[in-house]
GUMARBA-165529 format. One record per residue (C-alpha): residue number from 1; residue in three letters; y, z, x. Coordinates in nm, 2 decimals. Example, Ala and Ser with C-alpha at 12.3 -4.5 7.8 and 13.67 -1.06 7.14 Angstrom:
2
(rec 1; "ALA"; (-0.45; 0.78; 1.23))
(rec 2; "SER"; (-0.11; 0.71; 1.37))
This chain:
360
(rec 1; "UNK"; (-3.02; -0.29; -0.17))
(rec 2; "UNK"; (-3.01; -0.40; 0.18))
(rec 3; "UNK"; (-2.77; -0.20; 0.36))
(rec 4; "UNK"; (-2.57; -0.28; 0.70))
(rec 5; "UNK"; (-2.40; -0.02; 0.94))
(rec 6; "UNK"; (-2.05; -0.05; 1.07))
(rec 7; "UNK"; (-1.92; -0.03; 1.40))
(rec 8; "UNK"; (-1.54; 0.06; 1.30))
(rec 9; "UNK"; (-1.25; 0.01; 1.48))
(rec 10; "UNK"; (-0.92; 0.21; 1.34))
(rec 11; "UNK"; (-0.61; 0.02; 1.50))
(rec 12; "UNK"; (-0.30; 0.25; 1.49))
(rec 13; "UNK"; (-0.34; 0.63; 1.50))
(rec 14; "UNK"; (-0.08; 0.76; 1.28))
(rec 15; "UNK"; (-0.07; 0.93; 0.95))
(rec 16; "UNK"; (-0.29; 0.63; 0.74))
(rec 17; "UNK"; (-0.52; 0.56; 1.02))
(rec 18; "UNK"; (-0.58; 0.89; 1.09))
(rec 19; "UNK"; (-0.70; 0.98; 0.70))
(rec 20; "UNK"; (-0.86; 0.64; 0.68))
(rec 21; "UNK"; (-1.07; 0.74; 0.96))
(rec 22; "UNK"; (-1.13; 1.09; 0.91))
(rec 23; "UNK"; (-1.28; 0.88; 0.55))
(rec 24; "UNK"; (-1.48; 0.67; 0.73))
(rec 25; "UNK"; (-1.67; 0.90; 0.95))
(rec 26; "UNK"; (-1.80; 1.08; 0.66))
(rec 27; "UNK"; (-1.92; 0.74; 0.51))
(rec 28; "UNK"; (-2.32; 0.73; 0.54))
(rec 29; "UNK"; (-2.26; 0.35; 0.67))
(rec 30; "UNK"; (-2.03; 0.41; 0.97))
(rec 31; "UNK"; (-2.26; 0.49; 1.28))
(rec 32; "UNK"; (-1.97; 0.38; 1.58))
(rec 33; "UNK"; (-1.57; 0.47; 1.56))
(rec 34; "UNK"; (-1.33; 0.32; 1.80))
(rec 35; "UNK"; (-0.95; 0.41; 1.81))
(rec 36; "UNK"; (-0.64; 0.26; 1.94))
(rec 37; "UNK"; (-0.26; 0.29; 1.93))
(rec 38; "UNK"; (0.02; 0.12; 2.15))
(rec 39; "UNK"; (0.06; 0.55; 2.24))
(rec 40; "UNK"; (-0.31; 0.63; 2.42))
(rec 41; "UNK"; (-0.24; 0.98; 2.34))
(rec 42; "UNK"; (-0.23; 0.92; 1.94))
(rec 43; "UNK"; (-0.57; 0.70; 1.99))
(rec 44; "UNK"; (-0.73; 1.03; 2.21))
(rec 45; "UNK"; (-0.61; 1.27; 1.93))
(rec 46; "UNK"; (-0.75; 1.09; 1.71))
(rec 47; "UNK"; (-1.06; 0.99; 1.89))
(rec 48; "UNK"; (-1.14; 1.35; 1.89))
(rec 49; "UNK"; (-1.05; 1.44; 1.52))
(rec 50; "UNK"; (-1.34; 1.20; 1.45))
(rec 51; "UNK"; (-1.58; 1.23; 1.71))
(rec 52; "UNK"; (-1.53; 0.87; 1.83))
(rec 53; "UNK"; (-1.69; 0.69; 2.11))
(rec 54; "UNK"; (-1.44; 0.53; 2.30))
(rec 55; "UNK"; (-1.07; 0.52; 2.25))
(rec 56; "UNK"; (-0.76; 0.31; 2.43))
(rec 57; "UNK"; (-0.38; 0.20; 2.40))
(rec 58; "UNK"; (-0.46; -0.15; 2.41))
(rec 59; "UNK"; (-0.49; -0.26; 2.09))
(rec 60; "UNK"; (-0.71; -0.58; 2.13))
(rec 61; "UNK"; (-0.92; -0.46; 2.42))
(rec 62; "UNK"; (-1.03; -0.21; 2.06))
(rec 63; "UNK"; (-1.10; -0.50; 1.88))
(rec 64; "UNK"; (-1.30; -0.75; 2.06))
(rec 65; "UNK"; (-1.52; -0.39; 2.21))
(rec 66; "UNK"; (-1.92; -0.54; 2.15))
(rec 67; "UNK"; (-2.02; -0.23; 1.90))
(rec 68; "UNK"; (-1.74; -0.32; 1.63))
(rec 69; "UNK"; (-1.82; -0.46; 1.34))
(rec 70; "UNK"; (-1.49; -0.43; 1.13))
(rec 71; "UNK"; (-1.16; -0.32; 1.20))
(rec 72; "UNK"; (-0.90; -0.08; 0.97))
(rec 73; "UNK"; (-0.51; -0.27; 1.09))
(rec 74; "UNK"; (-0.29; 0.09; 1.08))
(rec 75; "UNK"; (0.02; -0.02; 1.28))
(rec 76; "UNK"; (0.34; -0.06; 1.20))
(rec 77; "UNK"; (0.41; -0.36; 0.99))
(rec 78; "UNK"; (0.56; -0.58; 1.26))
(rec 79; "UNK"; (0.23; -0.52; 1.49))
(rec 80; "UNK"; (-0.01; -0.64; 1.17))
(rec 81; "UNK"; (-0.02; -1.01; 1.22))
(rec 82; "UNK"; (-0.13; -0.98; 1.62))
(rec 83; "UNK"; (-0.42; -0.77; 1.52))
(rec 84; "UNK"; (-0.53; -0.92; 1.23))
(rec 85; "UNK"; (-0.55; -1.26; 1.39))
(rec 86; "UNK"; (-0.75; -1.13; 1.66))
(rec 87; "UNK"; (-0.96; -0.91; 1.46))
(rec 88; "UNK"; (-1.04; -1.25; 1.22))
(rec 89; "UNK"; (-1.08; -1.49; 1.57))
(rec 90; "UNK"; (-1.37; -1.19; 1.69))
(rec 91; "UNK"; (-1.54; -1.25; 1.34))
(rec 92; "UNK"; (-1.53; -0.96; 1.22))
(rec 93; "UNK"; (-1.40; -0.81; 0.85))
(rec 94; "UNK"; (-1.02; -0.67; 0.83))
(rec 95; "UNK"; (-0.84; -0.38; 0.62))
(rec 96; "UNK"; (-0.48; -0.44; 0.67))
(rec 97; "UNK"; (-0.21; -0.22; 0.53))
(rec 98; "UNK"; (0.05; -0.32; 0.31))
(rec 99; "UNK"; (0.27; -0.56; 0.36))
(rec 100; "UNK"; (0.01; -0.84; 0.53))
(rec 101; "UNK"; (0.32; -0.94; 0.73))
(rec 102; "UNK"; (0.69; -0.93; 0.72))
(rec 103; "UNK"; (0.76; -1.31; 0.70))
(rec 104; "UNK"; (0.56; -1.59; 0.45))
(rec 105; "UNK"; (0.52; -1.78; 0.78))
(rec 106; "UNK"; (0.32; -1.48; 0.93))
(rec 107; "UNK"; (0.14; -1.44; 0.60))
(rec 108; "UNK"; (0.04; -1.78; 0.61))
(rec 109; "UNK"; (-0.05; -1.76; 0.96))
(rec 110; "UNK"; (-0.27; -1.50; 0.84))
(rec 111; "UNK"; (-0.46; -1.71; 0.56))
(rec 112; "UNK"; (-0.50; -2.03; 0.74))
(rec 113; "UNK"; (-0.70; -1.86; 1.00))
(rec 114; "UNK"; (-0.85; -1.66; 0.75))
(rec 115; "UNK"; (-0.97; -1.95; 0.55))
(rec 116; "UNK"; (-1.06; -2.14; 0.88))
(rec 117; "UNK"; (-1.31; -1.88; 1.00))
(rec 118; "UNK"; (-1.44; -1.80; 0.65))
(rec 119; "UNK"; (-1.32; -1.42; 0.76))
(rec 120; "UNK"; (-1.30; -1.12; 0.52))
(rec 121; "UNK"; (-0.94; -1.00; 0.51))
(rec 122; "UNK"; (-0.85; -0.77; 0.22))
(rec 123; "UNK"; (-0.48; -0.54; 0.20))
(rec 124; "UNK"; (-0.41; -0.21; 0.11))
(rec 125; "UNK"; (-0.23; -0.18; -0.22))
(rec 126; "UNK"; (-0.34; 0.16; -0.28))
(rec 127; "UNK"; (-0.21; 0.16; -0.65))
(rec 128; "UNK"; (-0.52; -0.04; -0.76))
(rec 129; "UNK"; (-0.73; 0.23; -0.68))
(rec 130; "UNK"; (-0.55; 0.50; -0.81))
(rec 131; "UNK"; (-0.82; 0.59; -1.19))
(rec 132; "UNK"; (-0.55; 0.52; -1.41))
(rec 133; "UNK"; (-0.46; 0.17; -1.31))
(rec 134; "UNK"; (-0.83; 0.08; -1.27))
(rec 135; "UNK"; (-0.90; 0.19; -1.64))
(rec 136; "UNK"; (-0.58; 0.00; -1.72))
(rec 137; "UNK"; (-0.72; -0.33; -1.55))
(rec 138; "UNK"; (-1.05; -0.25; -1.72))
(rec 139; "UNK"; (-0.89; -0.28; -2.05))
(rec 140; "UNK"; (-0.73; -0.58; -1.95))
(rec 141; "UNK"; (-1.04; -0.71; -1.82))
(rec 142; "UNK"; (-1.15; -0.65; -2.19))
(rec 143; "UNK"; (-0.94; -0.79; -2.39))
(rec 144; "UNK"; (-0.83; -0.47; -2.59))
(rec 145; "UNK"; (-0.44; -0.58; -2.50))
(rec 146; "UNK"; (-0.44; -0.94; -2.55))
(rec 147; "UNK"; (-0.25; -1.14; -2.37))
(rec 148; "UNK"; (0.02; -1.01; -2.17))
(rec 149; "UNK"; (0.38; -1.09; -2.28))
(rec 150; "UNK"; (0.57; -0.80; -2.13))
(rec 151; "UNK"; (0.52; -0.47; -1.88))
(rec 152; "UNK"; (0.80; -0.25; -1.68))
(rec 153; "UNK"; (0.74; 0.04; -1.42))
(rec 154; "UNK"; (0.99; 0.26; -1.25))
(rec 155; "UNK"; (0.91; 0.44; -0.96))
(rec 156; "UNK"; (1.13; 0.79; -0.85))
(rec 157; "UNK"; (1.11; 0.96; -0.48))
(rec 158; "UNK"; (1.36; 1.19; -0.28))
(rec 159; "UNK"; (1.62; 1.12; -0.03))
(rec 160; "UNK"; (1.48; 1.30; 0.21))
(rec 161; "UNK"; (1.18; 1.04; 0.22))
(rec 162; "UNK"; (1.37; 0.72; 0.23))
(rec 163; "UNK"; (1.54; 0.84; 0.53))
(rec 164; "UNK"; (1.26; 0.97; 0.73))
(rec 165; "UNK"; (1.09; 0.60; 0.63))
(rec 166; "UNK"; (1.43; 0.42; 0.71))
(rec 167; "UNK"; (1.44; 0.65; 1.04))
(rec 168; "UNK"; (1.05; 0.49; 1.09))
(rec 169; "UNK"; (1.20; 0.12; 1.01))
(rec 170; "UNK"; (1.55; 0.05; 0.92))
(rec 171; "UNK"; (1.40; -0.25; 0.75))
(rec 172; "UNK"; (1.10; -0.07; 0.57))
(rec 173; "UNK"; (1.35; -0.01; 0.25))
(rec 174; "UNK"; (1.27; 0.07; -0.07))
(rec 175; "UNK"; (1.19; -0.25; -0.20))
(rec 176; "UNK"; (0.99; -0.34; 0.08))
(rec 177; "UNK"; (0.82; -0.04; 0.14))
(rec 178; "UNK"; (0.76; 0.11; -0.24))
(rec 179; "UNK"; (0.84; -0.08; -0.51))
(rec 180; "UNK"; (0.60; -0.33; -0.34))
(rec 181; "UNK"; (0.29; -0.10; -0.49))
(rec 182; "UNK"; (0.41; -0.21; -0.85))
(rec 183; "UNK"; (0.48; -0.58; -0.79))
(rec 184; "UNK"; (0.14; -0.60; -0.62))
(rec 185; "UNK"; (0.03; -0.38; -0.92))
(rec 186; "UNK"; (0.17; -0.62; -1.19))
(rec 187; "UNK"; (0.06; -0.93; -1.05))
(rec 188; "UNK"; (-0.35; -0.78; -1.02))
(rec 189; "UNK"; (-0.27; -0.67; -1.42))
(rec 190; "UNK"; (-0.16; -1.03; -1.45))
(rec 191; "UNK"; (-0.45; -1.19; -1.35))
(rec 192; "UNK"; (-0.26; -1.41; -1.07))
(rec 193; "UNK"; (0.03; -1.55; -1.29))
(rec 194; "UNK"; (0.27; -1.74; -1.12))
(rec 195; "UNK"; (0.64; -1.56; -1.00))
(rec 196; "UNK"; (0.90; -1.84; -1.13))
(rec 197; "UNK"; (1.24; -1.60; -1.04))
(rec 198; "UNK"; (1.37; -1.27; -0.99))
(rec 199; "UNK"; (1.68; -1.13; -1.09))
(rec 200; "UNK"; (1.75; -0.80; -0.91))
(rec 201; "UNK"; (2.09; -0.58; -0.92))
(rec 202; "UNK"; (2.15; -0.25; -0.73))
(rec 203; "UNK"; (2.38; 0.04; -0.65))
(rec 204; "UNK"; (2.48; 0.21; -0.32))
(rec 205; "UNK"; (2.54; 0.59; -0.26))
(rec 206; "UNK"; (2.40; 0.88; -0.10))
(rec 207; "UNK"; (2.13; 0.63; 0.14))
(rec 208; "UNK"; (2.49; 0.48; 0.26))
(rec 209; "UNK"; (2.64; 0.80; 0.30))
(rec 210; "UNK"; (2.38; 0.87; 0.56))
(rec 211; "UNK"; (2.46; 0.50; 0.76))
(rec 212; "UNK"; (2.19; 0.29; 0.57))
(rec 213; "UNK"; (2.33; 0.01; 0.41))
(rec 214; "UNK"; (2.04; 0.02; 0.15))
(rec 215; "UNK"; (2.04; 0.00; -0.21))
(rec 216; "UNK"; (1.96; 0.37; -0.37))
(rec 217; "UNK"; (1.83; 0.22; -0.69))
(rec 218; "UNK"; (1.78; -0.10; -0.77))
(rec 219; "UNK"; (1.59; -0.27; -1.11))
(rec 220; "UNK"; (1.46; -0.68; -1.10))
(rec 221; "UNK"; (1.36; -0.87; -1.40))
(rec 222; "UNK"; (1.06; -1.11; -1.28))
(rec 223; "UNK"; (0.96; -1.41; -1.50))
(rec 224; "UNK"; (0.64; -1.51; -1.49))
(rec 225; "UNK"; (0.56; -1.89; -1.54))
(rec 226; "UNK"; (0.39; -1.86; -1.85))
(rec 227; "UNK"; (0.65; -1.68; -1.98))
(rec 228; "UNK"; (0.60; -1.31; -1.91))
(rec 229; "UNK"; (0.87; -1.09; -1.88))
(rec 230; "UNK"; (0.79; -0.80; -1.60))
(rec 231; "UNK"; (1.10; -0.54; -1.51))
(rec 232; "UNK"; (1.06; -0.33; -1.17))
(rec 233; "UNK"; (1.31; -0.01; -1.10))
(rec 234; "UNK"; (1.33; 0.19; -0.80))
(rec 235; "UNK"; (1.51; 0.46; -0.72))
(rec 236; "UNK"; (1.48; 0.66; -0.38))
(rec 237; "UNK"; (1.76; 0.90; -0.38))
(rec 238; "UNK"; (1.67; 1.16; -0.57))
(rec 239; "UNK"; (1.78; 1.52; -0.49))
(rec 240; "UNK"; (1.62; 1.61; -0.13))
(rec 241; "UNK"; (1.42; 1.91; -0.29))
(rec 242; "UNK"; (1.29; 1.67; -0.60))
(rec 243; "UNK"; (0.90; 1.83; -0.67))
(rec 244; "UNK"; (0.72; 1.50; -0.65))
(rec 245; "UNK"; (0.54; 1.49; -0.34))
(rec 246; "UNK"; (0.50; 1.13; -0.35))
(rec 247; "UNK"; (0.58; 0.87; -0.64))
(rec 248; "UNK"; (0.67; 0.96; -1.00))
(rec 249; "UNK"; (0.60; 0.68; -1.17))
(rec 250; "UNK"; (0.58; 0.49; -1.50))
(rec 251; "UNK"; (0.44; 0.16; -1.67))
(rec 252; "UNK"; (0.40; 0.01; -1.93))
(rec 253; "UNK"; (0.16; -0.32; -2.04))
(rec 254; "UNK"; (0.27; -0.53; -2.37))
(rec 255; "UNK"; (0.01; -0.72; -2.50))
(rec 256; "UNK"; (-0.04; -0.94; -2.82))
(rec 257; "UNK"; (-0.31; -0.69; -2.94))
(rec 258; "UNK"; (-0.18; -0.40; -2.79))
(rec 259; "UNK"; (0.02; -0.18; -2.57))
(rec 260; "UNK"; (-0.07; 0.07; -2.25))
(rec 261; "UNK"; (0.20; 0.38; -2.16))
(rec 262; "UNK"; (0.09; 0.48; -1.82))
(rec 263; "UNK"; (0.26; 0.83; -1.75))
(rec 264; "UNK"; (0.22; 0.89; -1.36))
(rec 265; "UNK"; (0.50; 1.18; -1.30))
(rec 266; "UNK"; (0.29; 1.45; -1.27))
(rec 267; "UNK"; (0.52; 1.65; -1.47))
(rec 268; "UNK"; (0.22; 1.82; -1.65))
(rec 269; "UNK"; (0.10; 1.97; -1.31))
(rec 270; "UNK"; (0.34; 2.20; -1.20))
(rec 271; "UNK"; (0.28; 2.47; -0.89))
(rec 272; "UNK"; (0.55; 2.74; -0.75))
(rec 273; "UNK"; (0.47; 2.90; -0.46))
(rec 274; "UNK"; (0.71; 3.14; -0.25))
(rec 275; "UNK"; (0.49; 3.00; 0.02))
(rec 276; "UNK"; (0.62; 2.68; 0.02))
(rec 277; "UNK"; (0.38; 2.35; 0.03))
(rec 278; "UNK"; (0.37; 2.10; 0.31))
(rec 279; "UNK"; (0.49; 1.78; 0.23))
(rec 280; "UNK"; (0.22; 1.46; 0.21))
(rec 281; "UNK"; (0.45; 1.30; 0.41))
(rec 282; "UNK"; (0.68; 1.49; 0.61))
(rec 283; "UNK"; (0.47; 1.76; 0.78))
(rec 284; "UNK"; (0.79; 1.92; 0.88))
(rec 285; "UNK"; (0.93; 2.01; 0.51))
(rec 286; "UNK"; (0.78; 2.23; 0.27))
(rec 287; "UNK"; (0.87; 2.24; -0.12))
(rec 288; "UNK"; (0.87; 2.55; -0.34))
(rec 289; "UNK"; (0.82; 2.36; -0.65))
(rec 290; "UNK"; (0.56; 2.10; -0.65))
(rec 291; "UNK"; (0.39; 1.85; -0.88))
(rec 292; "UNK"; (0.05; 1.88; -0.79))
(rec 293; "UNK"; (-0.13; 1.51; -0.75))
(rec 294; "UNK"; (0.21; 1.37; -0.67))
(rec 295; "UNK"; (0.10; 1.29; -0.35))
(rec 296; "UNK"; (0.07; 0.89; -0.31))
(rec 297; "UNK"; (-0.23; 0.86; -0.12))
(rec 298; "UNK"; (-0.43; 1.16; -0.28))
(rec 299; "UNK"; (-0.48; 1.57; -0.19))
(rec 300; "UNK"; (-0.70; 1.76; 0.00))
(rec 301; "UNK"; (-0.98; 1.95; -0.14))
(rec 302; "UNK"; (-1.22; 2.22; -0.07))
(rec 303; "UNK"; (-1.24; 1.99; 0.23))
(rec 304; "UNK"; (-1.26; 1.67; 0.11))
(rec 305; "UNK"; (-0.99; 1.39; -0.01))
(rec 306; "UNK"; (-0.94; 1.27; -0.33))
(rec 307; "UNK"; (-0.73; 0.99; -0.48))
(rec 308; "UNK"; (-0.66; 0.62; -0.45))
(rec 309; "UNK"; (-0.65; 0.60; -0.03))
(rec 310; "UNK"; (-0.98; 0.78; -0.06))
(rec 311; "UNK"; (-1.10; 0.55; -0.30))
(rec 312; "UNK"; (-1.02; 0.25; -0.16))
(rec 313; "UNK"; (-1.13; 0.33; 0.19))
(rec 314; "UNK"; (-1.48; 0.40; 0.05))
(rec 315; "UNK"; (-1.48; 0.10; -0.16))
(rec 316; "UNK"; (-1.43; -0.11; 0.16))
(rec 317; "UNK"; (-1.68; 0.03; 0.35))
(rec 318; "UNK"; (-1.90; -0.02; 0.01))
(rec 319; "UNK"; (-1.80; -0.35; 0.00))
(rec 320; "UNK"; (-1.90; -0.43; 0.37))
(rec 321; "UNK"; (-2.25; -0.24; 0.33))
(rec 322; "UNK"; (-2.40; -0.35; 0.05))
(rec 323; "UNK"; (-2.20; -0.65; -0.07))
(rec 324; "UNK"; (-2.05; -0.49; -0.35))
(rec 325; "UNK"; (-1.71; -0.64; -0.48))
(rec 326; "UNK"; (-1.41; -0.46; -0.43))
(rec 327; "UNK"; (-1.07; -0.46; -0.62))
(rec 328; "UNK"; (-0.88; -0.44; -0.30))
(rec 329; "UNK"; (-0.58; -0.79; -0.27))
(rec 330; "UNK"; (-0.65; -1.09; -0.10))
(rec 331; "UNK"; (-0.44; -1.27; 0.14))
(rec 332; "UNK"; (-0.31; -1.50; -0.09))
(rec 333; "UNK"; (-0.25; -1.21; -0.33))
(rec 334; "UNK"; (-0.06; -1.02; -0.08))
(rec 335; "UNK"; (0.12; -1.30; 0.07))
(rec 336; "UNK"; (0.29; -1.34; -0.33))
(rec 337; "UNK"; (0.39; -1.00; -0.35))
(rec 338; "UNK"; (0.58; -1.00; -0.01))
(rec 339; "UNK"; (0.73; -1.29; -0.12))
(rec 340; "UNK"; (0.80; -1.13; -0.45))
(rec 341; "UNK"; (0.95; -0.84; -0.26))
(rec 342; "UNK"; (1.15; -1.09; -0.02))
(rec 343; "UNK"; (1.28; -1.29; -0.34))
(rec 344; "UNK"; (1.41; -0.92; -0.50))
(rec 345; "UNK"; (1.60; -0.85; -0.19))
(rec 346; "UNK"; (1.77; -1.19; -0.17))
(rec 347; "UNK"; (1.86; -1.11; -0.53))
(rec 348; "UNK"; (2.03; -0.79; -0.46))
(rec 349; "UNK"; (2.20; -0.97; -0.12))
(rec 350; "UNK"; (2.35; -1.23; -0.33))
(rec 351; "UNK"; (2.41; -1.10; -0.65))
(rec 352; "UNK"; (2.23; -1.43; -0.82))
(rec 353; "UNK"; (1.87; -1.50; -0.97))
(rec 354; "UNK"; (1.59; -1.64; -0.65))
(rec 355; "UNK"; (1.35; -1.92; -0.79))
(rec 356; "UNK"; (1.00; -1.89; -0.62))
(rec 357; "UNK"; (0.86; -2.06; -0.43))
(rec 358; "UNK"; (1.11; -1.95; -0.17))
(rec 359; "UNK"; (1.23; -2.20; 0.07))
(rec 360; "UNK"; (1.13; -2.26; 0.45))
């Protein structure tokens, strides 16, 4: 199998460009690294965690550099349209977190020039790459549930982590920023069913107590237009010292032939440690009582990472090598889960069911 290199270029230095690059440089096809971030000093940290060859706080001076090949999009979400577009206008192949964009007009900025250039733009959904949603869709793929009629999930994290994300974005909210892993999740089990409305109701509380107007739980019934029934809950304000590291999570598939009960709490894989464990997320809180493999993106060890970001990374880079297809969401299946995700939240604003498509 004919195998090509990649010049890599990791746009955005923080907490997910940093692992996805310290995952890349271990990847046998990888032979160039380039860093950037709108801070030089994250790109320079960075630079050096991964022994890259040149570094710089302009983003598309990173991009358009002669030795890169493909580019990881690691910004914040309101800096992913600039440098996809450029990255798709220099030819070259694009990993862009979740969301693709905050707006359908960006998204669809986004796929036009996509589908203009013939460019390769996949985005992270980490959740399809997580083992027990992949043998899901496998058994999807095979038949062994029928067709789908029906599925739910529920997804639980701590206060403590919608505030330091809301203190990140005040618009990155729960919907937006979590619960868009399981509509993105739902629609990939669905094989690209069409969203026909959303129903959404939520509750204020202890998120508002601390000056963000933002729903602490919330729950959506989505109807599919061939009839399927999906419901999504979310809640992001449990106790501040909650054990899950990450998501604790649950779904369910209902099928004609059959039925999947995907249990993704962790609550099997309990650690205490006097010690206290470092938080996947906020480096500066440690938690006594832990479930282990909470983490969303995955765990360190004996020196390597393991879980879905892991996986998906390499699958990329795979998938750029050798040709190999990858499960990782197109632009058009992105662009319908942010609007999915946009239709739940004018729900919840206005108390009545959204059709899809969404106007303007």
């Amino acid at each position: 199998m004919q195998r090509n290199q990649i010049g890599l270029a990791v746009i955005g230095s923080g907490r997910i460009g940093t692992l996805r690059a310290r995952l890349a440089s271990q990847h046998p096809a990888v032979n160039f690294i380039a860093t950037a971030d709108l801070k030089p000093e994250n790109a320079r940290a960075l630079a050096d965690k991964v022994d890259a060859k040149v570094h710089s706080g302009n983003n598309l001076e990173i991009i358009n550099h002669p030795d890169v090949t493909a580019v990881i999009v690691s910004t914040a979400e309101g800096q992913h349209t600039e440098a996809v577009l450029a990255a798709i206008a220099a030819g070259k192949p694009v990993l862009v977190e979740k969301p693709i964009a905050l707006s359908t007009v960006e998204a669809d900025s986004i796929i036009a020039a996509a589908e203009r250039a013939h460019g390769n733009v996949r985005v992270g959904y980490s959740r399809r790459y997580k083992e027990r949603y992949l043998i899901a869709k496998e058994q999807i793929v095979q038949g062994r549930v029928g067709r789908i009629t029906g599925a739910a999930a529920r997804v639980f994290n701590s206060s403590t982590q919608a505030l330091a994300m809301l203190k990140r974005d005040p618009h990155a909210t729960p919907v937006v920023d979590a619960l868009t892993y399981y509509v993105d999740l739902m629609g990939w089990f669905l094989g690209g069913a069409r969203l026909a409305e959303v129903y959404s109701r939520g509750t204020t509380g202890v998120l508002k107590s601390h000056g963000h107007d933002v729903d602490d739980v919330c729950y959506s019934v989505l109807t599919y237009d061939d009839g399927t029934t999906v419901n999504l809950g979310i809640s992001y304000a449990l106790p501040e010292n909650y054990p899950a590291m990450g998501h604790a999570a649950r779904v369910e598939v209902l099928g004609t032939e059959g039925v999947m009960i995907l249990d993704d709490d962790h609550t099997d894989q309990i650690m205490y440690s006097n010690k206290g464990m470092p938080h996947v997320y906020l480096p500066d809180v440690t938690v006594n009582m832990v479930f282990l493999q909470s983490g969303t993106p995955g765990d360190w060890a004996l020196g390597d990472f393991w879980g879905p970001i892991a996986n998906e990374t390499r699958a990329w880079l795979d998938h750029l090598a050798t040709g190999k297809p990858c499960a990782l969401a197109t632009p058009r299946e992105a662009r319908a889960t942010l609007e999915a995700t946009l239709a739940i939240e004018l729900s919840l604003e206005s108390g009545q069911p959204v059709r899809l498509p969404l106007a303007g």
